[in-house]
C-alpha positions in Angstrom: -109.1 57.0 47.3 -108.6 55.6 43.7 -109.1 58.8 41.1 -110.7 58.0 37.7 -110.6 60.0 34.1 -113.9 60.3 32.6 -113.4 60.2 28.9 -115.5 60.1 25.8 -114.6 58.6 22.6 -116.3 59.1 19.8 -115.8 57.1 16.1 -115.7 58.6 12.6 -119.1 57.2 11.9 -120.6 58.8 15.4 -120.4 56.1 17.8 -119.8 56.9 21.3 -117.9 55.3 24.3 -117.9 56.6 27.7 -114.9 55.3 29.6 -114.0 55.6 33.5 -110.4 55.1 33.2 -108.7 54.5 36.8 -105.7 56.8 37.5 -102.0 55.5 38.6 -101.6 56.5 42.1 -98.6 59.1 40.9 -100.8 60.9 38.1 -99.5 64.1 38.4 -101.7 65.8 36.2 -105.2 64.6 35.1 -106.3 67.3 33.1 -102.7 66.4 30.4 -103.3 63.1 30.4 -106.6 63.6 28.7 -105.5 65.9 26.4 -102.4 63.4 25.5 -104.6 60.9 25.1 -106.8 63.0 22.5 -104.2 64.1 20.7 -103.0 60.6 20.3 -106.4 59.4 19.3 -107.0 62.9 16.7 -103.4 61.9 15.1 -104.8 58.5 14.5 -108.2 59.3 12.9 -105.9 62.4 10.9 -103.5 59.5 9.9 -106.1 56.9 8.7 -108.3 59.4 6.8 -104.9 60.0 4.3 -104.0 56.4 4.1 -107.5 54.8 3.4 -108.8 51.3 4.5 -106.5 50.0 7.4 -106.8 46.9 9.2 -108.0 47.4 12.8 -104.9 44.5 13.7 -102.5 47.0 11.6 -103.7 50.2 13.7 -103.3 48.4 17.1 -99.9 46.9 16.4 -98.8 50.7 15.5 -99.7 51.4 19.0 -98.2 48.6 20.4 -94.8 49.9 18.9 -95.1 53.5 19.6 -95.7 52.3 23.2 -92.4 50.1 23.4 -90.6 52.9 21.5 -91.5 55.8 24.2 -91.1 53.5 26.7 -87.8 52.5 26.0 -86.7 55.8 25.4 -87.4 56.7 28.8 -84.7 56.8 31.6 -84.7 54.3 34.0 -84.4 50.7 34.8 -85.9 49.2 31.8 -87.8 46.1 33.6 -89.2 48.4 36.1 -90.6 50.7 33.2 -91.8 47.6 31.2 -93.3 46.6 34.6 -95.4 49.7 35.4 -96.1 50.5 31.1 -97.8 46.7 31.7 -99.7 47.6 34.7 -100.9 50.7 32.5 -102.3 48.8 29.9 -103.9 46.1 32.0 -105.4 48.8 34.0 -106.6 50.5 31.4 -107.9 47.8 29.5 -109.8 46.7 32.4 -111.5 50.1 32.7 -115.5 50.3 32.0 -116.6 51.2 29.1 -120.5 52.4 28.3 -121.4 52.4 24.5 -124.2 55.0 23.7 -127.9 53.9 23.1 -127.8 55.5 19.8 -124.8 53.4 18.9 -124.8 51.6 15.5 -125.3 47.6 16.3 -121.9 46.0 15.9 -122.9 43.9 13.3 -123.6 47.2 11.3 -121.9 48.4 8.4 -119.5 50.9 10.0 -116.3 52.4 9.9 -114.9 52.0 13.3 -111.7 54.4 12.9 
């Protein structure tokens, strides 16, 4: 049976998405992946706060790097890991995603870091 991770995200101007990520099949722990995953997102917001304006392009290119760089500093067959850090992505990517009723319209003036 496929497991899922609830998760909420919420934007610096209040807008909030509920995701139902799916789960690898060798997840080992749930619970740290959630907390990884807001840590990752809490350095982000931290990050751009200090810096200023940033292009949305700019922050998801970051990502894309830091990514490749902790993947590739993984042991390991490096196709195999590229492999399975695609399947990630794609997976997650592909995971629904519920924007809140009290969510500004996109075409809004808002901050969406």
């Amino acid at each position: 049976m496929a497991k899922y991770l609830p998760y909420r995200a919420t934007t610096s101007s209040g807008n909030q998405f509920d995701f139902k990520f799916p789960l690898h099949a060798e997840t080992a722990a749930p619970v740290t992946v959630a907390n990884l995953l807001s840590a990752v997102l809490e350095a982000l917001d931290r990050e751009i706060r200090l810096i200023g304006q940033v292009g949305n392009g700019d922050v998801l290119q970051a990502l894309a790097m830091a990514l490749t760089v902790r993947t590739r500093m993984l042991p390991g067959d490096a196709v195999q890991l590229e492999t399975l850090v695609r399947e990630l992505v794609q997976s997650a990517m592909a995971a629904p995603v519920t924007p809140a009723a009290s969510n500004l319209p996109p075409a809004g003036d808002r901050n969406v870091h």
